[in-house]
C-alpha positions in Angstrom: -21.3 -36.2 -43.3 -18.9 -38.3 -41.0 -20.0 -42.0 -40.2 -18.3 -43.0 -37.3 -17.4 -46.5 -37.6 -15.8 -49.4 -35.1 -14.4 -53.0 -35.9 -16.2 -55.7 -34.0 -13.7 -59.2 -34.0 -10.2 -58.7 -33.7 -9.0 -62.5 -33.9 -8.4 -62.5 -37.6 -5.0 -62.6 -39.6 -5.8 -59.9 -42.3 -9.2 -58.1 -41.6 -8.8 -55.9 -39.0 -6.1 -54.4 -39.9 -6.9 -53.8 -43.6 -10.7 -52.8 -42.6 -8.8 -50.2 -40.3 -6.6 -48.6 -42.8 -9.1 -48.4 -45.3 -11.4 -46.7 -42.9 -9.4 -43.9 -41.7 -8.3 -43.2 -46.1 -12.1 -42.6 -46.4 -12.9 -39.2 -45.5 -16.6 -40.1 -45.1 -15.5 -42.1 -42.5 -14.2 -41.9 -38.8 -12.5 -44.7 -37.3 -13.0 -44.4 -33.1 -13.2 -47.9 -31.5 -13.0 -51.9 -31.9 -13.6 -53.9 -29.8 -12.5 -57.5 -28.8 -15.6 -59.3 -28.1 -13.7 -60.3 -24.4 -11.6 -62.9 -26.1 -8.7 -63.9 -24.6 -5.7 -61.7 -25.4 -3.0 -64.6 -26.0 -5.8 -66.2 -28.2 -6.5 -63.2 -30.6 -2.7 -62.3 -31.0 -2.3 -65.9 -32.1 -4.4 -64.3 -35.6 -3.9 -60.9 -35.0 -0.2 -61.1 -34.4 -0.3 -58.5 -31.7 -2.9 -58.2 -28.5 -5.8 -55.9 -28.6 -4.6 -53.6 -26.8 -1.3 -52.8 -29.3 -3.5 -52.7 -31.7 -6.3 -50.4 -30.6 -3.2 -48.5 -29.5 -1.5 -48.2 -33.0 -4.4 -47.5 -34.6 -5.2 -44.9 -32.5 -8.8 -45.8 -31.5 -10.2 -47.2 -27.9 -10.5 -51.1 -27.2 -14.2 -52.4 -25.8 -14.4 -56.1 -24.3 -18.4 -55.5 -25.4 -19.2 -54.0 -28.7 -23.2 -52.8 -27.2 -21.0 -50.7 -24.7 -18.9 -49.6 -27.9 -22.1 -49.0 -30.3 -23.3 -47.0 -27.1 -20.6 -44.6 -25.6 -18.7 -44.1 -29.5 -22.2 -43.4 -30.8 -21.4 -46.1 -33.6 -23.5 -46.0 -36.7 -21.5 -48.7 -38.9 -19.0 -51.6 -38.0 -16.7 -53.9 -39.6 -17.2 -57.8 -38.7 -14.0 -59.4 -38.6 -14.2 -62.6 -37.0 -14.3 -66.6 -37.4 -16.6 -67.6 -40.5 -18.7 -69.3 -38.1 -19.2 -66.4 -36.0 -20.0 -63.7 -37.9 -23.8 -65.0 -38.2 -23.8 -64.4 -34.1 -22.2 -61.2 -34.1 -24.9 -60.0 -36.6 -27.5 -60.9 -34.7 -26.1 -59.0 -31.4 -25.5 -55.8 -33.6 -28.1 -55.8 -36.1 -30.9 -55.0 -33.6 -29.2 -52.0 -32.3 -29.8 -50.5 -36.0 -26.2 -50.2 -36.6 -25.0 -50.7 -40.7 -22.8 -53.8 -40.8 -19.9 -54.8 -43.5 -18.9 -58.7 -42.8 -15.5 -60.0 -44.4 -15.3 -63.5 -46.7 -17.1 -65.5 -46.3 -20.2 -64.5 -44.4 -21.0 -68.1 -43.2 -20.1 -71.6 -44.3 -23.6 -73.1 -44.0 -26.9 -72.2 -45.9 -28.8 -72.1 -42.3 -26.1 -69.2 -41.1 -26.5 -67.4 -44.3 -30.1 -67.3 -44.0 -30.4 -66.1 -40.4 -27.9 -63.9 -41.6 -30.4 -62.3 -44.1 -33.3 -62.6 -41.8 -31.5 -60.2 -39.1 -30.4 -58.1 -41.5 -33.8 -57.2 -42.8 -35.7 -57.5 -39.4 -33.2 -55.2 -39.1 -33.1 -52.6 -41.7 -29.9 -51.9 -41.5 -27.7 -51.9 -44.7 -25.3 -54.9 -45.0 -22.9 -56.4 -47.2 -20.2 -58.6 -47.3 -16.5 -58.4 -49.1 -14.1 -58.5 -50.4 -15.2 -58.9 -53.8 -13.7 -58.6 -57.4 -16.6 -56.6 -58.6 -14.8 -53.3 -57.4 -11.8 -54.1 -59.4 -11.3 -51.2 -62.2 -10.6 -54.1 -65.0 -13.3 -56.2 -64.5 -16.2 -52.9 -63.7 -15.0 -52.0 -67.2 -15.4 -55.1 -68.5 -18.7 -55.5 -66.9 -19.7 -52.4 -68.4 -18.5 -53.4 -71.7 -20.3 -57.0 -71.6 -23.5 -54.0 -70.8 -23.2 -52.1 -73.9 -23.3 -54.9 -76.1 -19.8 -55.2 -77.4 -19.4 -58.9 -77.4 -22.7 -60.0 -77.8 -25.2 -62.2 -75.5 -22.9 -63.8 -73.2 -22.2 -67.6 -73.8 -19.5 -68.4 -71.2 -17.6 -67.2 -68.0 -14.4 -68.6 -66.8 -12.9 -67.0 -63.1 -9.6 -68.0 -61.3 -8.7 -67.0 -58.2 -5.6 -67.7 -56.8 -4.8 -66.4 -52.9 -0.9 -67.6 -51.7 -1.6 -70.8 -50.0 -2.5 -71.9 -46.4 1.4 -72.0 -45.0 0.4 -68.4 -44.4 -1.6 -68.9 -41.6 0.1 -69.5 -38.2 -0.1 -72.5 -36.7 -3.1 -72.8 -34.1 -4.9 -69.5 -36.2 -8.7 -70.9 -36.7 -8.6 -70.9 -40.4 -6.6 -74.4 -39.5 -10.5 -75.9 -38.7 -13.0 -77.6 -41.4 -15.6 -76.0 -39.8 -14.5 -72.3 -41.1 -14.7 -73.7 -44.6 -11.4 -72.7 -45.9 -11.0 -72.6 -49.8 -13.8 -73.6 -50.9 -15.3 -70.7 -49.1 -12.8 -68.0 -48.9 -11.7 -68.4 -52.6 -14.7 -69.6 -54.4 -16.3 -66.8 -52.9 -14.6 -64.4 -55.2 -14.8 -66.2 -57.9 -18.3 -67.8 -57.6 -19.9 -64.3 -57.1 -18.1 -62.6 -60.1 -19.8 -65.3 -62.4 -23.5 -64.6 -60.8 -22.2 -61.0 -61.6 -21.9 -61.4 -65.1 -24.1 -64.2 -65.7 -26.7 -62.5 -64.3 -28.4 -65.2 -63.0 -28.3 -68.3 -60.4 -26.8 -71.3 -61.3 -28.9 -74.7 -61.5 -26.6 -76.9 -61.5 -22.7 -77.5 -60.2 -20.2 -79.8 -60.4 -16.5 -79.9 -58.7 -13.8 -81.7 -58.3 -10.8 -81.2 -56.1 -7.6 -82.5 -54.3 -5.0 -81.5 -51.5 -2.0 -81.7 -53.6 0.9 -80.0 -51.8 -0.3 -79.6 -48.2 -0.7 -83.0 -46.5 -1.0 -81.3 -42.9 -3.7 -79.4 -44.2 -7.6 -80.2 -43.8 -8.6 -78.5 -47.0 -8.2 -78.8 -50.7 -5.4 -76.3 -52.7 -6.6 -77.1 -56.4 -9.8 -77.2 -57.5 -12.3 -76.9 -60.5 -16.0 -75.9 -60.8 -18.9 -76.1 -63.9 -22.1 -74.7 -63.9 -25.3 -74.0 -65.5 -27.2 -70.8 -64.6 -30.5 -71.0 -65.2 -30.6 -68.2 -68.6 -28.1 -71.7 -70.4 -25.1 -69.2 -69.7 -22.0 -71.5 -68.8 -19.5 -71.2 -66.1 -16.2 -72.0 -64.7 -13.7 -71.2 -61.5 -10.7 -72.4 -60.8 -8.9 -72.1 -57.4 -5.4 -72.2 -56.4 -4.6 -72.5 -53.4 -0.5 -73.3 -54.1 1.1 -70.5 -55.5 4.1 -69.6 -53.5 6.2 -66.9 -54.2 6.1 -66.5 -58.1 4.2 -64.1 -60.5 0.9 -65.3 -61.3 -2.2 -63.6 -61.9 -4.5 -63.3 -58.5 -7.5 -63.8 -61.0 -8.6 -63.9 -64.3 -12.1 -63.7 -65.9 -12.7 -64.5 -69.3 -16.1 -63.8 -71.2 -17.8 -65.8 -74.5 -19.8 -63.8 -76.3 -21.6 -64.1 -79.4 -19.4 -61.5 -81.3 -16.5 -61.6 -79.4 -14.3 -62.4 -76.0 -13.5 -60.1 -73.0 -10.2 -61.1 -71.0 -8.9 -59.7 -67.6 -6.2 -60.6 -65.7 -5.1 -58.9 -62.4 -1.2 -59.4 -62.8 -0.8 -57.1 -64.8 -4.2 -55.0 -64.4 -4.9 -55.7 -67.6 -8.5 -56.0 -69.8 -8.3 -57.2 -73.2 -11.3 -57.3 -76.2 -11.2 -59.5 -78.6 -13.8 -58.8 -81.8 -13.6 -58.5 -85.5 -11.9 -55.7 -85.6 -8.8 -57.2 -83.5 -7.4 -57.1 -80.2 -7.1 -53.8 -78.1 -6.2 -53.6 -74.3 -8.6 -51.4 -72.3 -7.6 -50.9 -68.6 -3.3 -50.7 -67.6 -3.7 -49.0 -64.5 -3.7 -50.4 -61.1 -6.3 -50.0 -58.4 -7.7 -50.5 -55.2 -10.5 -52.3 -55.2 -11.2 -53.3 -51.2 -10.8 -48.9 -51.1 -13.8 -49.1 -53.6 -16.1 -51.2 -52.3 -15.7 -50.0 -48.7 -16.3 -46.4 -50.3 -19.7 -47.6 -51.9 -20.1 -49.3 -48.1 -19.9 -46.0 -47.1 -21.7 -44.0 -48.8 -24.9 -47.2 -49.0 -24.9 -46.5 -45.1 -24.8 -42.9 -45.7 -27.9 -42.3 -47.9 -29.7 -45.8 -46.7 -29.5 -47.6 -50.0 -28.6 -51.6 -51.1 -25.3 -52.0 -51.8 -24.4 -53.4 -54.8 -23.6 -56.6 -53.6 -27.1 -57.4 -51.2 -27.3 -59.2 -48.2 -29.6 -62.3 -50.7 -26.5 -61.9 -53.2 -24.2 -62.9 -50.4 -26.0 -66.0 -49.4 -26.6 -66.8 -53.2 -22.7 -67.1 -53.0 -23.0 -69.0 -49.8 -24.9 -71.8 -51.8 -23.0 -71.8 -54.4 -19.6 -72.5 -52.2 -21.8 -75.5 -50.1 -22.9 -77.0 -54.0 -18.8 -77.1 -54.7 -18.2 -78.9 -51.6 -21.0 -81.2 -51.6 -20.4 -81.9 -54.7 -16.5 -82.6 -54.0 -17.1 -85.1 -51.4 -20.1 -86.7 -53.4 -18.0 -87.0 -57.0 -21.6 -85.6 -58.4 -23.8 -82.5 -59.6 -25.4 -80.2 -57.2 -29.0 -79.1 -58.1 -29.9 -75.3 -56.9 -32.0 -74.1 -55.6 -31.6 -76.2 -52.6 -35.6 -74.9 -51.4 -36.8 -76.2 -54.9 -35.8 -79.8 -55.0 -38.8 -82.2 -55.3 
C-alpha cells in the first residue's frame, strides 16, 4: 500500500525540504502536493529560501494556497506540518477533522494550552499523530535503549542528554525563529533531549530546575547555553545540557549517558558510537552511521498505514511540551518547577 502524502507550511528554514526528501525515499509513501497556506510568497522564501512555487516545482509535486482543497483533489491521507511553533496547533485543528494522519515538526507548541488542544483534536480526531524529530530513532541510542531493557546495567539511577544544534546565526535575518514567542532553544533543543530522558527514565519528571545565559549572541532573544536537573517521579535522576554555540568544529550533536546499578551505558553521535561499561570492561556496540529522521518517518508511515500509536504519542509530545515550559519558567524564576502542572495544590 501507497499513502499519499502532502506538506502543509512551507515558511520554514529546514522542514519542508527534509520532510520532502524523506518522503519520496519511502516507498510506502507518495509525495503529490504542499501547499502554502496563502502566505505571501516574498514572506515564505525569506525561511524557505526559495518561493513556493520553485519549490513545488523542484520537488516535483503541485502547490495549493488551501490545504482542504489539497486533502480534497490529491485525495491526501497523511501530511507533514511544517510551520511556525505557534501555528502548528491551528493547522491541526483545520486538518485533523478531515481524518487525515498528521506528523508535526519540533516543537509541536510552546505553551501547555496549545499542546493540549493539540491532543484534544487529535483524539476527537482519531487520526494518528506524532511529532519529530526525535533521538529515539537513532541506531546507538535504540540499542542502548534495548540494552538498558534487558538488564545489562542494572535499575537505572541516572540519565545525562546534550544536544547541541549549530547556533542561531543560521537563521536568516527576519526568519520567525528570530521571535520569543516561537520558543527557540529551550524548545527546539530541549525537546530532543528532554524526551530521550522520559524515554529512558520511564517516567515524568516532578521536579525541574534550570539555569541559563545568552553568552555569545547579544542580538539574540534567546539563551545558547543552558543546564537542566530533574526528578522523575520512580527517584531516577536527570540531566540536559544544550548548546546552542557550536560553530564550525567537531563536536558531538548529543550524548546520553546512563547510571545503572551494575554498570554505565555511553552514546555519542559524533562518532555513532555506543559504549558499555560493566565488570567485565569496556566494549563499543554500535560504529555505524544512520538515519534516524528516515526511521522515524518510516514508523510514521507505517502507524498511519495499519492505524496504530506511534511510538512517540500525541500525550508523550505534550509531556515534552511541559517539560520545555518547567526549564523556562524555571530560568526566568532562578527556582524549581513542580510537575504536574494540573496537580499543584
Amino acid at each position: 500500500m501507497s499513502l499519499r502524502t502532502g506538506i502543509v507550511g512551507l515558511q520554514s528554514v529546514y522542514w519542508p525540504g527534509a520532510c520532502a526528501g524523506i518522503l519520496k525515499s519511502i516507498p510506502e509513501a507518495e509525495l503529490v502536493a504542499c501547499c502554502d497556506m496563502g502566505y505571501d510568497a516574498d514572506l515564505v522564501k525569506i525561511s524557505l529560501g526559495t518561493t513556493p512555487e520553485a519549490f513545488a516545482s523542484g520537488q516535483g509535486i503541485r502547490l495549493y494556497h488551501n490545504p482542504a482543497e489539497m486533502i480534497e483533489k490529491e485525495k491526501i491521507q497523511a501530511v507533514c506540518i511544517c510551520a511556525k511553533h505557534t501555528e502548528i496547533v491551528d493547522f491541526v485543528e483545520l486538518i485533523a477533522p478531515l481524518g487525515v494522519d498528521i506528523y508535526m515538526a519540533k516543537p509541536m507548541a510552546t505553551t501547555i494550552e496549545s499542546a493540549d488542544r493539540i491532543v484534544k483534536a487529535v483524539r476527537d480526531n482519531k487520526v494518528i499523530a506524532t511529532s519529530g524529530t526525535t533521538e529515539r530513532f537513532d541506531g546507538s541510542i535504540r540499542e542502548a535503549y534495548q540494552r538498558l531493557k534487558n538488564g545489562e546495567i542494572g535499575d537505572l539511577i541516572s540519565i545525562h542528554a546534550l544536544h547541541q544544534h549549530g547556533c542561531i546565526d543560521g537563521f536568516p535575518a527576519g526568519d520567525w525563529y528570530w521571535d520569543i514567542a516561537q520558543g527557540g532553544p529551550e524548545f527546539s533543543l530541549i525537546w530532543y533531549a528532554g524526551d530521550v530522558v522520559r524515554w529512558f527514565a520511564d517516567s515524568e519528571a516532578i521536579r525541574v530546575y534550570a539555569e541559563y545565559d545568552n553568552y555569545l549572541f547579544p542580538n539574540s532573544p534567546f539563551m545558547d547555553n543552558g543546564k537542566v536537573i530533574m526528578k522523575f517521579a520512580n527517584k531516577v535522576m536527570g540531566s540536559i545540557d544544550i548548546y546552542f554555540s557550536v560553530k564550525g568544529f567537531n563536536f558531538p550533536h548529543y550524548e546520553v549517558e546512563l547510571i545503572g546499578t551494575e554498570g554505565a551505558i555511553r552514546v555519542q553521535k559524533n562518532v555513532y558510537e555506543g559504549m558499555i561499561f560493566t565488570k567485565d570492561g569496556s566494549k563499543n556496540f554500535y560504529q555505524i552511521q544512520n538515519n534516524m529522521f528516515m526511521e522515524e518517518m518510516r514508523h510514521w508511515i507505517q502507524c498511519c498505514i495499519s492505524k496504530t500509536e506511534p511510538e512517540l504519542t500525541i500525550e508523550d509530545a505534550r509531556s515534552v511540551i511541559e517539560l520545555c515550559f518547567a526549564c523556562r519558567q524555571s530560568a526566568n524564576s532562578n527556582k524549581p518547577i513542580t510537575l504536574p502542572y494540573e496537580k499543584r495544590t
